[in-house]
Backbone bond lengths (Angstrom), bond angles and torsions (degrees), N, CA, C in turn:
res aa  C-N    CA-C-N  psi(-1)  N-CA   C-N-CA  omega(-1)  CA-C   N-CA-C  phi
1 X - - - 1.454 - - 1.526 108.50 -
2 X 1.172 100.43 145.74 1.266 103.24 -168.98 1.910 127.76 -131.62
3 X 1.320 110.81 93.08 1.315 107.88 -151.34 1.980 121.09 -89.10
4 X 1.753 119.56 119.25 1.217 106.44 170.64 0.948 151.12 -128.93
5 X 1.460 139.79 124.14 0.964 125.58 -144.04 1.502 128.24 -122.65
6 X 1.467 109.02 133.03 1.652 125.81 -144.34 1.786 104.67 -104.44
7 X 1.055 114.43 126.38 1.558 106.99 168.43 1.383 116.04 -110.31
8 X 1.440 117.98 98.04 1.613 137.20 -175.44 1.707 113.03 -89.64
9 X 1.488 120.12 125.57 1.080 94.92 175.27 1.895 97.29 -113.47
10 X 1.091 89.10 141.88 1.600 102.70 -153.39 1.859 111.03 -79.50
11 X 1.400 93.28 5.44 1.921 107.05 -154.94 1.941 83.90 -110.81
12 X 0.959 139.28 -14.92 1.496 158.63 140.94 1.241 113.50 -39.47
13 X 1.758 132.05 130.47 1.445 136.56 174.82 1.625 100.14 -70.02
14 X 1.521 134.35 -25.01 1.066 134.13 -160.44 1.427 104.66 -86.26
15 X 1.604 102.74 -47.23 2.138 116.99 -170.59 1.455 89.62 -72.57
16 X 1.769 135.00 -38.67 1.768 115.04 -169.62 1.659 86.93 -81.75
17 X 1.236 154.02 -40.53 0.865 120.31 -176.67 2.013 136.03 -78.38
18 X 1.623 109.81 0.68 1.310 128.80 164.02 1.441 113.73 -58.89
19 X 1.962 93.05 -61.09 1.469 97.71 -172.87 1.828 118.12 -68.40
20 X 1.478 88.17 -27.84 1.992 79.76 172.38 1.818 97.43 -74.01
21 X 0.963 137.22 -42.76 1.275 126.19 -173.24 1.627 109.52 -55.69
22 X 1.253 132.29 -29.90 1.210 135.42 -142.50 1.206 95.08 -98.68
23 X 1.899 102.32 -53.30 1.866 102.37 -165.43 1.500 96.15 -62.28
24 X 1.517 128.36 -64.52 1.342 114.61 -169.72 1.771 117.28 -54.75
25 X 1.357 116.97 -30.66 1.117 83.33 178.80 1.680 130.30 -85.48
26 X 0.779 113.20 -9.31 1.838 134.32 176.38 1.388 116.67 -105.02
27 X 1.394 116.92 8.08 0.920 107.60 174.32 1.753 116.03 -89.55
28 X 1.358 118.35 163.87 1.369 109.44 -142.08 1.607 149.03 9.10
29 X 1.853 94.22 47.49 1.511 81.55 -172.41 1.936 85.75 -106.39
30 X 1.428 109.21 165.30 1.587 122.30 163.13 1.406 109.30 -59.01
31 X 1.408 96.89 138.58 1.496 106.36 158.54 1.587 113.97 74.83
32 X 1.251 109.57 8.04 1.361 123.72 147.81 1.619 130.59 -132.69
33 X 1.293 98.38 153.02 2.017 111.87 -160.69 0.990 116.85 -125.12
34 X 1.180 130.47 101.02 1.370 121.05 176.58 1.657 107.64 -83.43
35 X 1.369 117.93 141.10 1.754 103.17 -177.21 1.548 87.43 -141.29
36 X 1.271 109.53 131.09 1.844 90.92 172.56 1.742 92.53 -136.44
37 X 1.616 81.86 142.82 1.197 109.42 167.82 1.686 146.86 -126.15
38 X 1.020 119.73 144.15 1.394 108.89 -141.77 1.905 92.75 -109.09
39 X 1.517 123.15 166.02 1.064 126.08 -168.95 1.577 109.27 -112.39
40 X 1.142 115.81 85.16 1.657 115.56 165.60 1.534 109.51 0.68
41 X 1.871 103.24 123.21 1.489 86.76 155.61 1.630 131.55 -77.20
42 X 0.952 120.61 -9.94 1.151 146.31 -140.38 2.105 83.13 -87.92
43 X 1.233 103.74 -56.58 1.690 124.35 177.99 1.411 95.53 -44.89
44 X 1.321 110.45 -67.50 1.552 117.74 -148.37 1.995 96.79 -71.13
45 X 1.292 124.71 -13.08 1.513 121.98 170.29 0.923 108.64 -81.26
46 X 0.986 135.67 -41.39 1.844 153.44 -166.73 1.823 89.93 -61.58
47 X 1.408 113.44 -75.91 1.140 123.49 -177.66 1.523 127.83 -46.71
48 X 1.524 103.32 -29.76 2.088 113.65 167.95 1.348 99.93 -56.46
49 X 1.305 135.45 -45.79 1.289 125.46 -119.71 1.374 96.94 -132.70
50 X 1.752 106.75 145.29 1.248 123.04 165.35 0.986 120.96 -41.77
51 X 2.114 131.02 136.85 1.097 111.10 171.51 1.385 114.14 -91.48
52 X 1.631 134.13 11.18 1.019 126.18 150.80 1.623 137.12 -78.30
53 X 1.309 113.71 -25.41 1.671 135.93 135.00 1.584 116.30 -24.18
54 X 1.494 105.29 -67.87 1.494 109.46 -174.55 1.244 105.34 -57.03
55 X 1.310 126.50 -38.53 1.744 133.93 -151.48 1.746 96.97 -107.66
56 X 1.269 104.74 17.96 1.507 107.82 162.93 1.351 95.82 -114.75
57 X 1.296 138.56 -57.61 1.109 140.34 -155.06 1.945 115.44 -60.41
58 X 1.741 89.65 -40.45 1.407 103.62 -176.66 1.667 115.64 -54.21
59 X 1.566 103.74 -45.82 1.266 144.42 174.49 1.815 92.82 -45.30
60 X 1.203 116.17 -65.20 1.831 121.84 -159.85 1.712 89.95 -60.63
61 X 1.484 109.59 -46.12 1.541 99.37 -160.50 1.548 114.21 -109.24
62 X 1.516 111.20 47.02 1.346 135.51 -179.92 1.628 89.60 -133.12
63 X 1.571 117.66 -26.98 1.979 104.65 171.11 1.343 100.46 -96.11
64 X 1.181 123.00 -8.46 1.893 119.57 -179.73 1.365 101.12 -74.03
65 X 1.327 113.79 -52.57 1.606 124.36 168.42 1.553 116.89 -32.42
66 X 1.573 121.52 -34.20 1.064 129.52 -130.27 1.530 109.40 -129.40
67 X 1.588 96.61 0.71 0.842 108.48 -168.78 1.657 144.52 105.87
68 X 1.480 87.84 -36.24 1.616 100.52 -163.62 1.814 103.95 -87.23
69 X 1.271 107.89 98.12 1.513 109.67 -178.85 1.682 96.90 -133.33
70 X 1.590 107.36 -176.28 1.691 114.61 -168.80 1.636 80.38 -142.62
71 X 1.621 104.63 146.93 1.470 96.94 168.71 1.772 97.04 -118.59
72 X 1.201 93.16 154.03 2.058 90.53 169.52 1.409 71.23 -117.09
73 X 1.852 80.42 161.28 1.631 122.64 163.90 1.499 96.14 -86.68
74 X 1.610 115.05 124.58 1.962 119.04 162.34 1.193 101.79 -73.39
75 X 1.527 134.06 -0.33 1.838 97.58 159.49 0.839 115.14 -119.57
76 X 1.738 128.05 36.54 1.373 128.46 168.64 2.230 103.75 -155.02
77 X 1.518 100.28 26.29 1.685 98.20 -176.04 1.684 113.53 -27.17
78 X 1.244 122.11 -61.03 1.505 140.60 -174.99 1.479 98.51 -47.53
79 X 1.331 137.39 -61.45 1.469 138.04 162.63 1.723 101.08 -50.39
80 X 1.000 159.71 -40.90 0.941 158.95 135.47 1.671 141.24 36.91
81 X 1.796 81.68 -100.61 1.129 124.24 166.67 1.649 115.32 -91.90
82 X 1.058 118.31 -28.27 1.577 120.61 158.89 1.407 125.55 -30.80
């Protein structure tokens, strides 16, 4: 058996016209499978991003949790943070 695997993007005039080509033509024949699978968004953020970024961020909202936050005033931020 022999397995392959295609990455279509389906939002493309070329990928809607594969997948209509594909389902009708394979569709109910033996010994072929169509299986589709889709890619977590959740994956594809993980994958943008620095893993020293992430492990800062986790870090900020493990002290937000914790309490430890600063508030500014919005009609004076610059007095603020000063």
């Amino acid at each position: 058996m022999t397995t392959i695997t295609i990455k279509i993007n389906e939002r493309t005039k070329a990928g809607k016209a594969f997948m209509a080509m594909s389902e009708s033509f394979f569709k109910g024949v033996d010994g072929i499978e169509i299986i589709e699978l889709e890619t977590t968004k959740s994956t594809k953020k993980e994958e943008k991003y620095n893993p020293e970024f992430v492990a800062k961020v986790k870090k900020a909202e493990a002290e937000i949790k914790k309490g430890n936050t600063s508030r500014l005033n919005p009609n004076d931020i610059w007095g603020s943070i000063l």
